[in-house]
C-alpha positions as CSV (number, residue, x, y, z in Angstrom):
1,X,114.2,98.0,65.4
2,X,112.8,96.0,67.9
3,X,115.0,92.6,69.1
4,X,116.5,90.5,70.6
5,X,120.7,89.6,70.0
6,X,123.5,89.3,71.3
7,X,126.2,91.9,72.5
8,X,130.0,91.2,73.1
9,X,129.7,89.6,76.5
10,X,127.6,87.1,74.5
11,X,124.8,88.4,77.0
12,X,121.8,88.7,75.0
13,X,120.1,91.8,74.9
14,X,116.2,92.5,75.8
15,X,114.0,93.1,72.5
16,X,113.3,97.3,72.5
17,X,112.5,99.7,69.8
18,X,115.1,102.2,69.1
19,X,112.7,105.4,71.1
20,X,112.8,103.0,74.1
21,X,117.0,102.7,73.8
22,X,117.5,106.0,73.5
23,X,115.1,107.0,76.4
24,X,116.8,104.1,78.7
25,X,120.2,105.7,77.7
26,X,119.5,109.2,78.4
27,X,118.3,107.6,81.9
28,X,121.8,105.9,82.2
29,X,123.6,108.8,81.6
30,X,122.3,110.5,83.8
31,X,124.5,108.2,86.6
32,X,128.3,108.4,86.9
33,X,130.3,105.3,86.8
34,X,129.4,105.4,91.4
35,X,126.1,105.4,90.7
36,X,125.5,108.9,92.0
37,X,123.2,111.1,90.3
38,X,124.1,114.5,87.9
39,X,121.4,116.6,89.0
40,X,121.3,118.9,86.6
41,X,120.6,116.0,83.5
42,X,117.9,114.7,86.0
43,X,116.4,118.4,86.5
44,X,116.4,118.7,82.9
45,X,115.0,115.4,81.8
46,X,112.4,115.2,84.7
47,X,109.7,117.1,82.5
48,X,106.7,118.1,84.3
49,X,102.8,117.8,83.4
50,X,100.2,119.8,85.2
51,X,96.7,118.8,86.3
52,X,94.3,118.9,84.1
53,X,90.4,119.5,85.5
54,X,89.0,119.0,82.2
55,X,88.5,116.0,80.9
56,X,90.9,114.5,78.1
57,X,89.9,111.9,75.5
58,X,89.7,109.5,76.9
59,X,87.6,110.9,79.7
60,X,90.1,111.3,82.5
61,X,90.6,114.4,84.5
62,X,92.7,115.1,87.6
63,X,93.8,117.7,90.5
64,X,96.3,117.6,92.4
65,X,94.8,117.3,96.4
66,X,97.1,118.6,99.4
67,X,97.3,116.0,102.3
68,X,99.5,117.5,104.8
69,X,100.7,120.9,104.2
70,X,103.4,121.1,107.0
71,X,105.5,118.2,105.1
72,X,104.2,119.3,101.7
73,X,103.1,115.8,100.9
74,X,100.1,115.6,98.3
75,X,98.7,114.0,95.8
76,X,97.6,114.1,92.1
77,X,94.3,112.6,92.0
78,X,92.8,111.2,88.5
79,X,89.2,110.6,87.8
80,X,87.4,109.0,85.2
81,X,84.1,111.2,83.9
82,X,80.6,109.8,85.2
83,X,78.4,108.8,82.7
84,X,75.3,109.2,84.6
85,X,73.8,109.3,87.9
86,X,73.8,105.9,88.3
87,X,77.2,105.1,87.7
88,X,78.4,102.2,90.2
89,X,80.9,103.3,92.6
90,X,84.8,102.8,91.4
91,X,87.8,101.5,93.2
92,X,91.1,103.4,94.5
93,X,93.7,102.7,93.4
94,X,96.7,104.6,95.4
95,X,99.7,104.9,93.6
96,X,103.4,105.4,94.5
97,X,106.2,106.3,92.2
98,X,109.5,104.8,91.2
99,X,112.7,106.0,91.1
100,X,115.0,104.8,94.1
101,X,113.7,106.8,96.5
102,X,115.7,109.8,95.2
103,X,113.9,110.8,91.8
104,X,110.3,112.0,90.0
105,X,107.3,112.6,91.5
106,X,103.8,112.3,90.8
107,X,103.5,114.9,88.2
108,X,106.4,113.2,85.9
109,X,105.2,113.2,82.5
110,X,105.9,109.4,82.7
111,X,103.7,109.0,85.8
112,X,101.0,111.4,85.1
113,X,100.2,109.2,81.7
114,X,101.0,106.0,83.3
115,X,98.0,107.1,86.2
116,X,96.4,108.6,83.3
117,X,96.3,105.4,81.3
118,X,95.2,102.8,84.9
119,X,92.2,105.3,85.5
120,X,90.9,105.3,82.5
121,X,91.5,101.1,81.9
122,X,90.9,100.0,84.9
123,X,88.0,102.9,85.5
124,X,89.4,103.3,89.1
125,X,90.0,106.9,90.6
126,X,93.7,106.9,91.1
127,X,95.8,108.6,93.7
128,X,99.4,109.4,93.2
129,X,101.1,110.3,96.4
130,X,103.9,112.7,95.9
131,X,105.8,110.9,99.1
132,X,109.0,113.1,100.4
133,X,112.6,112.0,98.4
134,X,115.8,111.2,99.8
135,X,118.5,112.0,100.5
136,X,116.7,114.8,102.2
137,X,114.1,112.8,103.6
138,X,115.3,109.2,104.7
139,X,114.2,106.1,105.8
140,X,110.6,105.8,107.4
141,X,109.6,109.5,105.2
142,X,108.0,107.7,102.4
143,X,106.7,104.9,104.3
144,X,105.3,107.4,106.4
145,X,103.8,109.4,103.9
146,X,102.2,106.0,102.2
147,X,100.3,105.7,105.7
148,X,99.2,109.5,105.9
149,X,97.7,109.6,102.4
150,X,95.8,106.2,103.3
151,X,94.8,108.1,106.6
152,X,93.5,111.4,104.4
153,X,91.3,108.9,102.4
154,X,90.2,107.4,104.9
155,X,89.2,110.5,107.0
156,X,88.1,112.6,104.8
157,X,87.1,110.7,101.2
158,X,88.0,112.7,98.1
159,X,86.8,116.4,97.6
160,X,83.6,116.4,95.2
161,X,85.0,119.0,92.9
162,X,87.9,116.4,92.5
163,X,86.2,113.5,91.7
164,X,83.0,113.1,90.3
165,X,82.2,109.7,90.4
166,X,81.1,107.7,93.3
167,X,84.2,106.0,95.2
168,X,84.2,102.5,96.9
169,X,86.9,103.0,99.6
170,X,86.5,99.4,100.8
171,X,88.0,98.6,97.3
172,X,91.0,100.5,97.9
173,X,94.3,98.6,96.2
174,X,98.0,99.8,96.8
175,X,100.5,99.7,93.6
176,X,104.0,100.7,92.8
177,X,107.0,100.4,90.5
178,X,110.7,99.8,91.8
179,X,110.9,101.9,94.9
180,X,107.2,102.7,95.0
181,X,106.3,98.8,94.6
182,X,108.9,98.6,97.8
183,X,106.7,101.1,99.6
184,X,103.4,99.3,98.4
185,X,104.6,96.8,100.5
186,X,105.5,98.7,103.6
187,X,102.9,100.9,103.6
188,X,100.1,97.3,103.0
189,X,102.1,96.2,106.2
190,X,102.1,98.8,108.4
191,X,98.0,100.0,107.4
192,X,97.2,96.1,108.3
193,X,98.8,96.2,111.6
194,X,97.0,99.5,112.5
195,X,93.9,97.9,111.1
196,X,93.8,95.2,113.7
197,X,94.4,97.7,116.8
198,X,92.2,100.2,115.3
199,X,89.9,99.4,112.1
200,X,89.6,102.4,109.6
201,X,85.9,103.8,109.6
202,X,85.9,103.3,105.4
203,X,89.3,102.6,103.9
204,X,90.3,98.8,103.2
205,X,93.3,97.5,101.3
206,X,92.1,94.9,99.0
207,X,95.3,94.1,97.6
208,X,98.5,95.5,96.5
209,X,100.3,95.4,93.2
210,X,104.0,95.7,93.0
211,X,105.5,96.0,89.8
212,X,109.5,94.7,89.8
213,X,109.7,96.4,93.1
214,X,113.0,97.4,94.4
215,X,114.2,95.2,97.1
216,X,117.6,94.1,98.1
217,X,120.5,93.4,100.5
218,X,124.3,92.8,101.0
219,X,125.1,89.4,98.5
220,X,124.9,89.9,95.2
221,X,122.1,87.1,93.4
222,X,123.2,86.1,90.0
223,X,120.3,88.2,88.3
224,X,122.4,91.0,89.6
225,X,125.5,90.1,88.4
226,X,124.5,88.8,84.8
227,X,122.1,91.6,84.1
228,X,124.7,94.7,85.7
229,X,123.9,97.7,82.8
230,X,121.6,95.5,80.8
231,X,119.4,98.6,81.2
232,X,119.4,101.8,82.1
233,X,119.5,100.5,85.9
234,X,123.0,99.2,87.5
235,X,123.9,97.7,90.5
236,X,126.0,101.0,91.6
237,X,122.5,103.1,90.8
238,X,120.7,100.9,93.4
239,X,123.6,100.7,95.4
240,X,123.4,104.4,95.2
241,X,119.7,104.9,95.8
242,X,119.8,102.6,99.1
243,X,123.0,104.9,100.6
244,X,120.4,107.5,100.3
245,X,117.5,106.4,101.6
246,X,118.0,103.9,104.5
247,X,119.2,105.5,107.8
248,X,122.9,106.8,108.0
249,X,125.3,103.7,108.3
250,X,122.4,101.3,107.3
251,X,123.6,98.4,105.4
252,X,121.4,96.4,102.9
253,X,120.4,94.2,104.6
254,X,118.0,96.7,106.7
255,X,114.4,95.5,107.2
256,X,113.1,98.2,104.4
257,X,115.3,96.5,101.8
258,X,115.6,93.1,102.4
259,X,111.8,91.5,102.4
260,X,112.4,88.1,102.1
261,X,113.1,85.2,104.4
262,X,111.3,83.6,107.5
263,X,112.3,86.7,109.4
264,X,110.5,88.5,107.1
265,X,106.6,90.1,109.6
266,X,103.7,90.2,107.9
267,X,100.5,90.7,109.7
268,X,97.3,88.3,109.5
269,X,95.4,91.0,107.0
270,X,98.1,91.1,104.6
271,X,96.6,92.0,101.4
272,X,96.2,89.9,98.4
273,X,99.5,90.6,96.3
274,X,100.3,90.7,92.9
275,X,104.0,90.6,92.1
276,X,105.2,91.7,88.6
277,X,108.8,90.4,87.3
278,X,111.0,91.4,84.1
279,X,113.3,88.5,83.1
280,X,115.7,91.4,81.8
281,X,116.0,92.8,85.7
282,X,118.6,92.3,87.6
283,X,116.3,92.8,91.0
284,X,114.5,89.9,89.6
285,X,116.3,87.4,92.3
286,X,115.5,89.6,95.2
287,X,111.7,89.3,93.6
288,X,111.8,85.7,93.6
289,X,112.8,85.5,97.1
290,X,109.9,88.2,98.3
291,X,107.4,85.3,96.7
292,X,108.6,82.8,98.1
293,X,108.2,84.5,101.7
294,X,105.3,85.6,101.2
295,X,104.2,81.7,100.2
296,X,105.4,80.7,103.4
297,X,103.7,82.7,105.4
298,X,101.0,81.5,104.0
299,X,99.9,84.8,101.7
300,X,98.2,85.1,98.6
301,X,100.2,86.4,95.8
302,X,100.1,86.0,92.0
303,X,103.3,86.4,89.9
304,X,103.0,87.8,86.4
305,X,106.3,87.5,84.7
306,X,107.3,89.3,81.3
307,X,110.8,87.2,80.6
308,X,111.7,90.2,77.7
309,X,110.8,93.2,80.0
310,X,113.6,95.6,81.4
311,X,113.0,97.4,84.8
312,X,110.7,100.4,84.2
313,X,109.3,98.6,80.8
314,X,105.3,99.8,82.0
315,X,106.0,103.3,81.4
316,X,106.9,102.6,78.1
317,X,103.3,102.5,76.6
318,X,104.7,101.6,73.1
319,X,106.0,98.1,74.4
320,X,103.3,95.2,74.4
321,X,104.2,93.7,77.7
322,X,102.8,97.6,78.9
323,X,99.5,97.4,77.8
324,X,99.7,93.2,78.7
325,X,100.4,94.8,82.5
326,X,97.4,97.2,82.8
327,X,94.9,94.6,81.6
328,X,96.7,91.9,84.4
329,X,95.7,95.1,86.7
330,X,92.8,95.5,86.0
331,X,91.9,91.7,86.0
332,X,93.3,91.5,89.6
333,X,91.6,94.6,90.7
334,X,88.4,92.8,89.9
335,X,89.0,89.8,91.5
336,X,89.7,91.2,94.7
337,X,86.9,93.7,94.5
338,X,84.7,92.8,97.5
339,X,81.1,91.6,96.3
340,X,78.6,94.9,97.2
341,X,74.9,93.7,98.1
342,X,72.9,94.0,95.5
């Protein structure tokens, strides 16, 4: 039963159906007390979906693409069918994954139908990069990874077997969750510094979506303190996750977590931003603040905020606020579409 209430604390509770609850708790169980991760509930809750060439019902198909084999870093690669010959060329959309830094990958069962689900609404090809995890891989890895899959695009388009539409790489947008929206933004940063020294021959960021992405430092806001365990996500998990990814004896307050501020550098051809917030997450302060820098440096950015959603709520297809998300994509994706000559 879906609701909103109040629990012991007097805290009240965000509004979820009981399969979301349970899902949420499995998650949270799958942290000790520390924050640190069991592995072994992860492995076997982190169900996998392959690529599928054919098309499903809804007309979506994908492969998975290798972009550089010596760091095994690829991508899984969905395509909407082509309806004829004439079809308009599509927009990227270039997706990166939640999950701390530390867990899933592109072929999650949660991500495949979330990627799934854009292509198909938002009738974009979308590219899920399957960036390296921590803690084997720290602090720049994903960033990193964010910039070479941007650079395979860019050099080399998408393999016609792949996709079998026509692609509009100057309508190329960026978009994560949690720790992928943190890379969105790192990854936007870095491609429009390069851009300036050294303009890509076809691949332009139009604008970058991050959903509740995961940024932080040393204080603790009031969103984290009130909201602590709300959800499945806990200031000891993100605690946690940052440990594992920023550089050995990093503290929060490291450039990659803490975007906000006037020494916050953004370069000239920032993209446009979109910024998603859930009034049930307690990263929701650190959010605020990554607005509000952006504003003053004098950035676009539109908030879209979902005061019942917990962090993670868009993979959850059965909750409203999901579907409201896509179609909020989908309208900022065509608003930042450049104009093509007619």
């Amino acid at each position: 039963m879906a609701g909103g209430s109040d629990d012991i604390t007097g805290r009240r509770k965000p509004p979820l159906p009981c399969t979301v609850r349970v899902q949420l708790a499995a998650l949270a169980l799958a942290h000790r007390p520390d924050g640190s991760i069991r592995k072994l509930i992860v492995s076997l809750g982190n169900l996998k979906s392959r690529a599928s060439p054919r098309p499903d019902a809804s007309g979506v198909r994908s492969a998975d693409v290798t972009i550089d084999a010596s760091r095994g870093l690829w991508a899984r690669v969905f395509s909407p069918s082509s309806a004829s010959a004439a079809d308009e060329p599509v927009p990227v959309v270039v997706y990166f994954h939640g999950g701390g830094f530390v867990l899933f990958s592109a072929a999650s069962r949660p991500y495949d139908a979330l990627c799934r689900r854009l292509c198909s609404e938002l009738r974009a090809v979308v590219v899920s990069v399957n960036y390296r995890l921590a803690p084997e891989q720290r602090f720049p890895a994903a960033y990193d990874d964010g910039v070479a899959a941007l650079q395979y695009l860019d050099a080399n388009a998408l393999p016609a077997d792949v996709v079998t539409v026509p692609v509009d790489l100057s309508s190329c947008f960026l978009a994560g969750d949690s720790a992928g929206g943190n890379i969105t933004h790192h990854v936007a940063q870095r491609w429009a510094s390069m851009s300036a020294a050294s303009p890509p021959a076809r691949l332009c960021v139009a604008g970058a979506v991050m959903i509740q992405p995961f940024f932080g430092g040393e204080e603790r806001t009031d969103a984290e303190v009130e909201l602590d365990r709300v959800s499945a996500l806990s200031v000891a998990g993100t605690d946690h996750y940052w440990r594992e990814f920023l550089p050995e004896g990093a503290t929060r307050d490291h450039p990659a977590a803490r975007v906000c501020g006037d020494g916050v550098e953004l370069a000239e051809a920032f993209p446009p931003a979109m910024v998603v917030v859930g009034g049930f997450d307690l990263l929701k302060d650190w959010q605020a603040r990554y607005v509000d820098a952006l504003r003053r440096k004098g950035k676009a950015v539109r908030v879209v905020e979902y005061p019942d959603a917990v962090h993670g709520f868009h993979v959850f297809p059965e909750l409203a606020d999901s579907g409201k998300l896509v179609e909020e994509m989908k309208l900022f994706v065509q608003e930042h579409r450049p104009k093509r000559d007619v």
